[in-house]
C-alpha angles and dihedrals in degrees: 000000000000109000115240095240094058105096097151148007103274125215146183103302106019122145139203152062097310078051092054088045089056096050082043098051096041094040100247133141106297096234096138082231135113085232124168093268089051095049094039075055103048081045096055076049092062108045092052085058104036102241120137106293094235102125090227113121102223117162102276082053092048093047091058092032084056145201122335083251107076083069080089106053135043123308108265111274095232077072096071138071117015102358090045091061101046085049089058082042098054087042091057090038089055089042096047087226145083101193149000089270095063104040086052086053092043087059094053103052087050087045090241117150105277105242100141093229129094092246111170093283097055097049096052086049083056087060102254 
């Protein structure tokens, strides 16, 4: 069932209150914003549940991802163990980073302002 805050396919990008329920929802920084942190975590989403890794949150996405009120409660157990881990596995992997440490060493060697976090250049540079 399709979750009463989707109202559209969100995209990088992508700004508004359904973006802030999914942050909120999935524990990410509450920009507002389909940043590149939001969309490496949709896509860990997906590949737990087998959807299309794409890290846009269409309806099929926002039914597995849930109503804005599991923010509230504790994250959903199929998250955990095993198939936690290959989720923040497949996160790093898509951001081509594990920490701070190794984005801000990722711009330098592409000679991107070091910022330690993965901004728009540095996720073109990535490859997204």
């Amino acid at each position: 069932m399709t979750p009463a805050w989707f109202r559209r396919t969100l995209v990088k990008g992508a700004s508004g209150p359904d973006v802030g329920a999914v942050q909120s929802i999935l524990r990410c920084y509450p920009s507002g914003v389909m940043d590149e942190w939001t969309l490496a975590v949709v896509r860990g989403v997906q590949v737990v549940h087998g959807l299309p890794v794409t890290g846009r949150v269409d309806a099929e996405t926002a039914a597995v991802i849930g109503p804005r009120e599991r923010e509230v409660r504790e994250m959903p157990p199929e998250w955990f163990g095993q198939e936690y881990a290959t989720a923040e596995a497949a996160v790093r992997r898509i951001l081509g980073a594990a920490d701070e440490d190794t984005v801000r060493r990722f711009q330098s060697a592409h000679q991107l302002t070091v910022t330690g976090r993965v901004d728009a250049a540095t996720a073109v540079a990535m490859g997204d």
